[in-house]
mmCIF file as gemmi writes it, N, C-alpha and C atoms, coordinates in Angstrom:
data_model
loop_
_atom_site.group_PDB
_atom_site.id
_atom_site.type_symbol
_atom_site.label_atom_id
_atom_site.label_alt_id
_atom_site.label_comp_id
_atom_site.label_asym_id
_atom_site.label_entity_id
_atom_site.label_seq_id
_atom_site.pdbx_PDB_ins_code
_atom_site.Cartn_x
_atom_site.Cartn_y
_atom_site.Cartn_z
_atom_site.occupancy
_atom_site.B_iso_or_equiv
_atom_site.pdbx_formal_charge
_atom_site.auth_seq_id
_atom_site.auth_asym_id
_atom_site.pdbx_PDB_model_num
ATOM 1 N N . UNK Axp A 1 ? 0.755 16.922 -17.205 1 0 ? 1 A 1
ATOM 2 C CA . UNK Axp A 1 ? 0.941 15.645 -17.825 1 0 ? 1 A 1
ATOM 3 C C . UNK Axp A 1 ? 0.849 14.581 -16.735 1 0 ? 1 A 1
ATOM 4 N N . UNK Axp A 2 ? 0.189 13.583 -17.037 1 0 ? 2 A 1
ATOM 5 C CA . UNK Axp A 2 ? 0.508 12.002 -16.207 1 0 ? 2 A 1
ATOM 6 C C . UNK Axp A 2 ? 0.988 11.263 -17.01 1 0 ? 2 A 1
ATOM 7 N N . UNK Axp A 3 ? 1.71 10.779 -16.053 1 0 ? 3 A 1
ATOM 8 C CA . UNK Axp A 3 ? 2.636 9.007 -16.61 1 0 ? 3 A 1
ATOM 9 C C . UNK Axp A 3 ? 1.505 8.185 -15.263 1 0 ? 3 A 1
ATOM 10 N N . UNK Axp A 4 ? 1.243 7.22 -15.966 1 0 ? 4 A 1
ATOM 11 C CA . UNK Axp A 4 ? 0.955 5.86 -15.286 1 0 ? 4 A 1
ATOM 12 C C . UNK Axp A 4 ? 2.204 5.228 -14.927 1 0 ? 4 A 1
ATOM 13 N N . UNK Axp A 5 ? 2.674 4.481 -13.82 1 0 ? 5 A 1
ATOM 14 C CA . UNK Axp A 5 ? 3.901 3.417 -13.867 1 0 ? 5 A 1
ATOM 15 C C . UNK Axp A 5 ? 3.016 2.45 -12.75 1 0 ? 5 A 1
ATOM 16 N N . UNK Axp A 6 ? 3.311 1.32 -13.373 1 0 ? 6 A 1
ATOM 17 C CA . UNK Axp A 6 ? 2.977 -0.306 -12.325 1 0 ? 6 A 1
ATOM 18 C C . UNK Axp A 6 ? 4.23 -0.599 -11.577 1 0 ? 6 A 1
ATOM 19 N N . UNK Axp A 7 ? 4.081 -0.827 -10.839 1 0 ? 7 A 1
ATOM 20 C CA . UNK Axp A 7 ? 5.586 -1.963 -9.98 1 0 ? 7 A 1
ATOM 21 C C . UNK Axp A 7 ? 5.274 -2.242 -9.39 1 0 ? 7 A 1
ATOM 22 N N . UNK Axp A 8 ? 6.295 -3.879 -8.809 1 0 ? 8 A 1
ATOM 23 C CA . UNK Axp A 8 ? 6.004 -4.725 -7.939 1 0 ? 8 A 1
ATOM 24 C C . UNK Axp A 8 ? 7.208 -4.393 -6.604 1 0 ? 8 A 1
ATOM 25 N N . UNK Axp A 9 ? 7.885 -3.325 -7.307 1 0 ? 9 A 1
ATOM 26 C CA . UNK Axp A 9 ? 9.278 -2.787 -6.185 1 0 ? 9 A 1
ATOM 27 C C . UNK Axp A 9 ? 8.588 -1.692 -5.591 1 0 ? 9 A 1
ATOM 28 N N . UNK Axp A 10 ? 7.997 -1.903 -4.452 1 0 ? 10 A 1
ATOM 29 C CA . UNK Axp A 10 ? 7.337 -0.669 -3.387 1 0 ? 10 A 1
ATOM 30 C C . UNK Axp A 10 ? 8.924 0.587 -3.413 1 0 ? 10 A 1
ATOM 31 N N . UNK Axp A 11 ? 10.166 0.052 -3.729 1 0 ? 11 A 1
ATOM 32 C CA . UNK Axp A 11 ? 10.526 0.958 -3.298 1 0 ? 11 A 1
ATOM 33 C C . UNK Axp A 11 ? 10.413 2.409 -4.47 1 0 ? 11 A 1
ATOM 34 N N . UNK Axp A 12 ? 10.355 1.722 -5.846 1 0 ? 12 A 1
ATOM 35 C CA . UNK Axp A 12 ? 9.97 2.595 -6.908 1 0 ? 12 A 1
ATOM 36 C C . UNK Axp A 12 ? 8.741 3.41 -6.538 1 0 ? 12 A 1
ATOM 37 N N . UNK Axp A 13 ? 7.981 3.024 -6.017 1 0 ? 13 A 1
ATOM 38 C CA . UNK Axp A 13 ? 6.723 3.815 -5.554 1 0 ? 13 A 1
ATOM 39 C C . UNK Axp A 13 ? 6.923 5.542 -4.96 1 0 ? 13 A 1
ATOM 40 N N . UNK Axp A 14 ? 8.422 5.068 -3.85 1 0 ? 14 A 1
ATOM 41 C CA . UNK Axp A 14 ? 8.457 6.396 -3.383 1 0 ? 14 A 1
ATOM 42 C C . UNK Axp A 14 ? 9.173 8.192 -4.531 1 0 ? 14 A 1
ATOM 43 N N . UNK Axp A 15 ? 9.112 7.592 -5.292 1 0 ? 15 A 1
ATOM 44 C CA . UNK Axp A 15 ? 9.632 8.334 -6.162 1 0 ? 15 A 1
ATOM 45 C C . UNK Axp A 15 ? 8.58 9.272 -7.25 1 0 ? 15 A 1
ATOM 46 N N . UNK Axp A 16 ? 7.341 8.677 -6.742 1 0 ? 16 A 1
ATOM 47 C CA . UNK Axp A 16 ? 5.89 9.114 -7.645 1 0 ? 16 A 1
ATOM 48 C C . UNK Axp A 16 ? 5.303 10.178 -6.803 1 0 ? 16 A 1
ATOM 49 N N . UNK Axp A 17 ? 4.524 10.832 -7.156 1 0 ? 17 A 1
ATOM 50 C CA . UNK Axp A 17 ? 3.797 11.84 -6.581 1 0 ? 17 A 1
ATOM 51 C C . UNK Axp A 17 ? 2.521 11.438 -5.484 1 0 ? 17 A 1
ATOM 52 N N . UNK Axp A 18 ? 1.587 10.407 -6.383 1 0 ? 18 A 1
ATOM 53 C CA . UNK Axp A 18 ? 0.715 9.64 -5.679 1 0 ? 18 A 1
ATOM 54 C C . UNK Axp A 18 ? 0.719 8.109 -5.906 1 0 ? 18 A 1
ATOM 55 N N . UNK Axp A 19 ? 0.473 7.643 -4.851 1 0 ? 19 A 1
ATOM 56 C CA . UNK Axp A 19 ? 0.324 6.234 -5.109 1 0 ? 19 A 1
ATOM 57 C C . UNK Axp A 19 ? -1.107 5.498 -4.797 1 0 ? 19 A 1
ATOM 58 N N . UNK Axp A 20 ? -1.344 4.445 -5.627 1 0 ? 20 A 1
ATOM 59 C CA . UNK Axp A 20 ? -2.595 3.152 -5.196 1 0 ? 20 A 1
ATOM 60 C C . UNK Axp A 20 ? -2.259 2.32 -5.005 1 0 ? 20 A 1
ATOM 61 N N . UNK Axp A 21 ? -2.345 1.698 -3.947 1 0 ? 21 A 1
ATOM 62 C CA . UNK Axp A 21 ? -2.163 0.306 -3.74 1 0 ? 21 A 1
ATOM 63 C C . UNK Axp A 21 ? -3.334 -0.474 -4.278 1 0 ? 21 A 1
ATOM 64 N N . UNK Axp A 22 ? -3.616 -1.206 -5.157 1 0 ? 22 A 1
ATOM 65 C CA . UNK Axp A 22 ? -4.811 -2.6 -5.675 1 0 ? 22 A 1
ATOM 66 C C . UNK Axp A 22 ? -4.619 -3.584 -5.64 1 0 ? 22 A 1
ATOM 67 N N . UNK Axp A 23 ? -5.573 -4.798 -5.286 1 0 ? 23 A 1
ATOM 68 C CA . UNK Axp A 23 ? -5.319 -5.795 -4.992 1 0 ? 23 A 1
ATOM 69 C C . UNK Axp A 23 ? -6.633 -6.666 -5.841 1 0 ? 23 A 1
ATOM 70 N N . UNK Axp A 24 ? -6.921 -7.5 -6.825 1 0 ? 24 A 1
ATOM 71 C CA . UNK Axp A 24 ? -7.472 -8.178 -7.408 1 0 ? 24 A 1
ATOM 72 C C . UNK Axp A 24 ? -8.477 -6.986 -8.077 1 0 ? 24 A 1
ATOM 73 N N . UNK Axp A 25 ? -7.929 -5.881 -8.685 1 0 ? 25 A 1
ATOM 74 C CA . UNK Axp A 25 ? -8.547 -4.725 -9.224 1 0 ? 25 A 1
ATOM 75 C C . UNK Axp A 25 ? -9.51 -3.896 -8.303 1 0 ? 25 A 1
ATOM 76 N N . UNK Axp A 26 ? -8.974 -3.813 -7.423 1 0 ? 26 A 1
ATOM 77 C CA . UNK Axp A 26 ? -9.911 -3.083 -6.33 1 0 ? 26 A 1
ATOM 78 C C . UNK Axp A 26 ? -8.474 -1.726 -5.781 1 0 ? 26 A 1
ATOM 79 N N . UNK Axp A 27 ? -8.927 -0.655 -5.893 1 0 ? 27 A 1
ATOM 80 C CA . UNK Axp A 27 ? -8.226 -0.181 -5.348 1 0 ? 27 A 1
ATOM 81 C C . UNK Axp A 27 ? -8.57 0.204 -3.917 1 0 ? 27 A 1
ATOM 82 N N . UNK Axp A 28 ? -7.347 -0.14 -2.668 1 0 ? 28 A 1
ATOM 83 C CA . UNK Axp A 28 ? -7.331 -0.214 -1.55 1 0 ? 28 A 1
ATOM 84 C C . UNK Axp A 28 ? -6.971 1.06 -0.669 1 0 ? 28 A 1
ATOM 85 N N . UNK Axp A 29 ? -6.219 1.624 -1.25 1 0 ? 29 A 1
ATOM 86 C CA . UNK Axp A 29 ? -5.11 3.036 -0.544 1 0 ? 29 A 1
ATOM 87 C C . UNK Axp A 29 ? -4.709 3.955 -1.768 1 0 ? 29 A 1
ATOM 88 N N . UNK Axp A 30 ? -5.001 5.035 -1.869 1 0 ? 30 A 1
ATOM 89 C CA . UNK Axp A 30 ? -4.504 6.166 -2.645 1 0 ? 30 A 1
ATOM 90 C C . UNK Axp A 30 ? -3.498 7.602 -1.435 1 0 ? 30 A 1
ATOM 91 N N . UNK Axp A 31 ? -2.715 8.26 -1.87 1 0 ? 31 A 1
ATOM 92 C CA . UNK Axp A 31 ? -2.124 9.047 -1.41 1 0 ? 31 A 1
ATOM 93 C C . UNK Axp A 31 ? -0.697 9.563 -1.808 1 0 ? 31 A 1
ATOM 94 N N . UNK Axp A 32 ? 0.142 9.948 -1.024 1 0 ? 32 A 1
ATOM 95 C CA . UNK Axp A 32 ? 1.062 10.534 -0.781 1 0 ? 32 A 1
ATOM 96 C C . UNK Axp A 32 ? 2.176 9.038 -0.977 1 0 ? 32 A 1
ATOM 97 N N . UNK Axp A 33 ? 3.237 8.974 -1.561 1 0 ? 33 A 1
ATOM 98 C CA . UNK Axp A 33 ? 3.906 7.94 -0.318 1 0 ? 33 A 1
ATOM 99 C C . UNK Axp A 33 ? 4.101 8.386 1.12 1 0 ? 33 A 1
ATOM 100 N N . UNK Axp A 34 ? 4.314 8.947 1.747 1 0 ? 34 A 1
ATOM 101 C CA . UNK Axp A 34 ? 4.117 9.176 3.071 1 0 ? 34 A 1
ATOM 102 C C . UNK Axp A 34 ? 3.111 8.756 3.878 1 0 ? 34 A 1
ATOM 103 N N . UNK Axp A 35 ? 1.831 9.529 3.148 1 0 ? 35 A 1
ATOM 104 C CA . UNK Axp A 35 ? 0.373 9.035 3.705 1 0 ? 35 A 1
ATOM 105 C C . UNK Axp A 35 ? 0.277 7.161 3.743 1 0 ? 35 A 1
ATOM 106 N N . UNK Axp A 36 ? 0.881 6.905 2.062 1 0 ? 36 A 1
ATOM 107 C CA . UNK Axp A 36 ? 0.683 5.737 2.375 1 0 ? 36 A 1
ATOM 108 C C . UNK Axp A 36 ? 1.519 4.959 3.2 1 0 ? 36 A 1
ATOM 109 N N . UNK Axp A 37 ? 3.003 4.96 3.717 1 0 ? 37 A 1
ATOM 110 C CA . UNK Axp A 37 ? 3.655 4.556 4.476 1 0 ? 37 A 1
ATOM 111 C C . UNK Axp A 37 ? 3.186 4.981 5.989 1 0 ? 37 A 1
ATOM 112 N N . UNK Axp A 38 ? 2.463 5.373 6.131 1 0 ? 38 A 1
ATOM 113 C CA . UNK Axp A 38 ? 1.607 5.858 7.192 1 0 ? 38 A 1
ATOM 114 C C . UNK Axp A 38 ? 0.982 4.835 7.852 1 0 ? 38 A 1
ATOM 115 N N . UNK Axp A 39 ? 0.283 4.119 7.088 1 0 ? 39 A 1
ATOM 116 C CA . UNK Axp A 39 ? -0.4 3.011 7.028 1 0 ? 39 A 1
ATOM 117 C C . UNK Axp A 39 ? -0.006 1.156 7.654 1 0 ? 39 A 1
ATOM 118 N N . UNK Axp A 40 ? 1.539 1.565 7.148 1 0 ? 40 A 1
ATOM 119 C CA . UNK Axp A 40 ? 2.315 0.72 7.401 1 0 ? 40 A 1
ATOM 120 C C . UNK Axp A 40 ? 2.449 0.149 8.983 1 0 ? 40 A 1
ATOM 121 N N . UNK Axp A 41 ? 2.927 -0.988 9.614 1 0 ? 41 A 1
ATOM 122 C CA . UNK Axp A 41 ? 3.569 -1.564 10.707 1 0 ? 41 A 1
ATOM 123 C C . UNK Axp A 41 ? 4.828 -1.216 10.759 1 0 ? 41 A 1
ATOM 124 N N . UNK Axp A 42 ? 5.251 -0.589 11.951 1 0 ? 42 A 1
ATOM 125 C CA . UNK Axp A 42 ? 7.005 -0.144 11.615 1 0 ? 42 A 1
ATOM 126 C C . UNK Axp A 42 ? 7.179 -1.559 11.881 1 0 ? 42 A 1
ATOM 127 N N . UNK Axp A 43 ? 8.787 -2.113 11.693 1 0 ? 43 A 1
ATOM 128 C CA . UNK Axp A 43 ? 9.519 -3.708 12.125 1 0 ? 43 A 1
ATOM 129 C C . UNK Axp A 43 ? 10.738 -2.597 13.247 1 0 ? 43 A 1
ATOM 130 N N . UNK Axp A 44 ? 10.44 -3.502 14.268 1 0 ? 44 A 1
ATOM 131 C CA . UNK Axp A 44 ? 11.793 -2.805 15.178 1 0 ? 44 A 1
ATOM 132 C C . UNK Axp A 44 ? 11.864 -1.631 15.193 1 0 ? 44 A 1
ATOM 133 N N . UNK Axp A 45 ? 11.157 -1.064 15.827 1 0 ? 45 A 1
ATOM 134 C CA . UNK Axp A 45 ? 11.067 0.83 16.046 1 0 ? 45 A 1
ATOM 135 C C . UNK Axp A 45 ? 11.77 0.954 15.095 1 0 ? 45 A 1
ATOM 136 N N . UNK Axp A 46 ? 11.744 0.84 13.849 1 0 ? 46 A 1
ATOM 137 C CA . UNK Axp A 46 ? 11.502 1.853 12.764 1 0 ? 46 A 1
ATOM 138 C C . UNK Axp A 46 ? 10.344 2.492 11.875 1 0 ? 46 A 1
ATOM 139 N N . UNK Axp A 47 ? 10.855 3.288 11.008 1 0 ? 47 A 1
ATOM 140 C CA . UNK Axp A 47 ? 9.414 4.024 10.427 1 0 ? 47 A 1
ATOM 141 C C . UNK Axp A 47 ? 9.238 3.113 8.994 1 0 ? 47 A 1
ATOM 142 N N . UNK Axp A 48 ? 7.789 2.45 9.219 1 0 ? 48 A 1
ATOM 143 C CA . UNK Axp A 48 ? 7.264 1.829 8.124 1 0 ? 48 A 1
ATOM 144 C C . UNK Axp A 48 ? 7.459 2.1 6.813 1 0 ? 48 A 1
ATOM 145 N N . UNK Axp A 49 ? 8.07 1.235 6.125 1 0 ? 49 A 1
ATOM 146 C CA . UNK Axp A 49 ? 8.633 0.878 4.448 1 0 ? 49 A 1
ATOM 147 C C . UNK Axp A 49 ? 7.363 1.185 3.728 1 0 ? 49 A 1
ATOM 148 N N . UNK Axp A 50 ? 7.283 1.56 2.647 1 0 ? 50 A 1
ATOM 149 C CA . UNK Axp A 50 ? 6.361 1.313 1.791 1 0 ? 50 A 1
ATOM 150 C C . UNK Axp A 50 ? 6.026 -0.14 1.4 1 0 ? 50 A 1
ATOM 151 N N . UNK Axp A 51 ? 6.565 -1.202 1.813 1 0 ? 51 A 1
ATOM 152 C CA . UNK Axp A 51 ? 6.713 -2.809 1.22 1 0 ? 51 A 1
ATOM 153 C C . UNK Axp A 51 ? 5.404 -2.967 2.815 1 0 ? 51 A 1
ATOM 154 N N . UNK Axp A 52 ? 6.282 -2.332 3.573 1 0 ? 52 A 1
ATOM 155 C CA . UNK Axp A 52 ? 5.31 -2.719 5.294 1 0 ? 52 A 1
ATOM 156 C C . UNK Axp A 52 ? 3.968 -2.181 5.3 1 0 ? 52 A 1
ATOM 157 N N . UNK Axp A 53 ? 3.702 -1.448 4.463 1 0 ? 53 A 1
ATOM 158 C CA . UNK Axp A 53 ? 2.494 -0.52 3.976 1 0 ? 53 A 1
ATOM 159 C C . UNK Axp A 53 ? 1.715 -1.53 3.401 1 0 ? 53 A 1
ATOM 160 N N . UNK Axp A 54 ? 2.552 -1.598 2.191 1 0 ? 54 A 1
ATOM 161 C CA . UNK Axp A 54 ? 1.429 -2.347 1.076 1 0 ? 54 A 1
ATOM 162 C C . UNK Axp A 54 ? 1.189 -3.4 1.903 1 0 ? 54 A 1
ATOM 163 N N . UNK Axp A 55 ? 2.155 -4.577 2.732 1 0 ? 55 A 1
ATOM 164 C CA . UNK Axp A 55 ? 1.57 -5.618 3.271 1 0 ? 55 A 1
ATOM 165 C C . UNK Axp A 55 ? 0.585 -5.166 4.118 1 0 ? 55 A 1
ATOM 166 N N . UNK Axp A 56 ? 0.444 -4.592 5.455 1 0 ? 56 A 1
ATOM 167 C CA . UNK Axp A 56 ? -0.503 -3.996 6.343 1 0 ? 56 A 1
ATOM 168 C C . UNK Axp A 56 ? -1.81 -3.566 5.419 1 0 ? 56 A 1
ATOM 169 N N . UNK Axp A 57 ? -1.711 -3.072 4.36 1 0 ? 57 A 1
ATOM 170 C CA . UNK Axp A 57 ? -3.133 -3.173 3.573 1 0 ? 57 A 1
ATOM 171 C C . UNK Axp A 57 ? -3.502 -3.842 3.207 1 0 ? 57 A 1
ATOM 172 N N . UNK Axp A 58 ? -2.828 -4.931 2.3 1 0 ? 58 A 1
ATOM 173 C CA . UNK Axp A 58 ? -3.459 -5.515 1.563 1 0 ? 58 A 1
ATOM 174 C C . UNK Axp A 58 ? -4.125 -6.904 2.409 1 0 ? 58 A 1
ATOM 175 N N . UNK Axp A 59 ? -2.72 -7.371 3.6 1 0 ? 59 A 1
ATOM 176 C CA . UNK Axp A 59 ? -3.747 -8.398 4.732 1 0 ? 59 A 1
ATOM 177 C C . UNK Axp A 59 ? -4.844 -7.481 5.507 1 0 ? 59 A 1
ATOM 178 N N . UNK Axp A 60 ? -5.268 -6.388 5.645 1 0 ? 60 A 1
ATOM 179 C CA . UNK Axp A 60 ? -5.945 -6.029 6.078 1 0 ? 60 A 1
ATOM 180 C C . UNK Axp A 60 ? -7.475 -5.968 5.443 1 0 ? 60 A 1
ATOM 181 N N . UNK Axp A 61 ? -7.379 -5.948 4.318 1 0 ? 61 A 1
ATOM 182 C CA . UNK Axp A 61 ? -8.499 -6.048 3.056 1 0 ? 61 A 1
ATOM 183 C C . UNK Axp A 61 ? -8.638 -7.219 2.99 1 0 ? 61 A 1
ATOM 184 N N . UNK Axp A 62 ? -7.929 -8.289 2.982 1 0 ? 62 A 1
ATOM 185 C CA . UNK Axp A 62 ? -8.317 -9.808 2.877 1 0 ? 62 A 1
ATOM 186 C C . UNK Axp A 62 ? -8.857 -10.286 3.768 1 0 ? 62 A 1
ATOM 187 N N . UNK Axp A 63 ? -8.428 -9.591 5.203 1 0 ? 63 A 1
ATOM 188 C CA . UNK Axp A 63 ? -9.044 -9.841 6.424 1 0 ? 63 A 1
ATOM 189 C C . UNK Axp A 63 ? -9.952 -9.837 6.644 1 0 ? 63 A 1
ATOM 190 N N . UNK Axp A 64 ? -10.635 -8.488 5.82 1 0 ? 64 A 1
ATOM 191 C CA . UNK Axp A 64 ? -12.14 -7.902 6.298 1 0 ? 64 A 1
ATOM 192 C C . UNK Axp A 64 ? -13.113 -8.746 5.063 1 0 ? 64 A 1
ATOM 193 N N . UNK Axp A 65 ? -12.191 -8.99 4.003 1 0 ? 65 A 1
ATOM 194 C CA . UNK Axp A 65 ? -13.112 -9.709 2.891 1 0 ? 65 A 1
ATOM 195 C C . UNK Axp A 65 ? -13.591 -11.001 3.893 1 0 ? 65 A 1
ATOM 196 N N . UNK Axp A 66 ? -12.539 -11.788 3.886 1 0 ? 66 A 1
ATOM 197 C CA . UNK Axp A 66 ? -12.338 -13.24 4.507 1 0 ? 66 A 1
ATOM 198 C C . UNK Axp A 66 ? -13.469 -12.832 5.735 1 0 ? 66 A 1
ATOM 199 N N . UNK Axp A 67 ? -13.667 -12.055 6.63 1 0 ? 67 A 1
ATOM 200 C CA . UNK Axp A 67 ? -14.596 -12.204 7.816 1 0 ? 67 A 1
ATOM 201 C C . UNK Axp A 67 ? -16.246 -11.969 7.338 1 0 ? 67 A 1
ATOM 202 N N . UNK Axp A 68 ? -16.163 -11.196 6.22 1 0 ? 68 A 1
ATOM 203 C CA . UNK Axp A 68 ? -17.826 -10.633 5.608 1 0 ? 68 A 1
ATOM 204 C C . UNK Axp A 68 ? -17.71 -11.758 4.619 1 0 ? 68 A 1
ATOM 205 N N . UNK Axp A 69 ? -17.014 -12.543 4.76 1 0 ? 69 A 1
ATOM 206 C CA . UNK Axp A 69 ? -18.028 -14.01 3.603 1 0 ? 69 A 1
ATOM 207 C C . UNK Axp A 69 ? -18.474 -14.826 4.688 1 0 ? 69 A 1
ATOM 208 N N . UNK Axp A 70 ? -17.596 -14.943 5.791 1 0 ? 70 A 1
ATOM 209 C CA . UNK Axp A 70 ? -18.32 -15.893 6.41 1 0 ? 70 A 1
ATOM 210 C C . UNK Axp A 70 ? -19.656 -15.93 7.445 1 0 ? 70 A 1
């Protein structure tokens, strides 16, 4: 069986099997939460949040959009 669930609380995320991060219907990151906290910037030698994840992707995709328009 699958359940679909949306949220805007990264921390609900870690509780799913796999996750996508999307950003203007594009999906950016699929995985693990782990894999995807992987991804993440730790803050202060710690180990990257899923919230530090999704940000580190999603400015990272805007980044690369924002540089291939111009």
């Amino acid at each position: 069986m699958t359940v679909v669930v949306t949220t805007h609380f990264m921390e609900e995320a870690e509780y799913c099997d796999r996750v996508i991060i999307m950003d203007g219907g594009i999906a950016l990151a699929e995985g693990s939460p782990a894999a995807i906290r992987a991804q993440g910037e730790p803050r202060s030698g710690q180990l990257p949040t899923m919230e530090d994840a999704f940000i580190a992707i999603v400015e990272q995709s805007r980044h690369s959009v924002g540089k291939a328009a111009q």
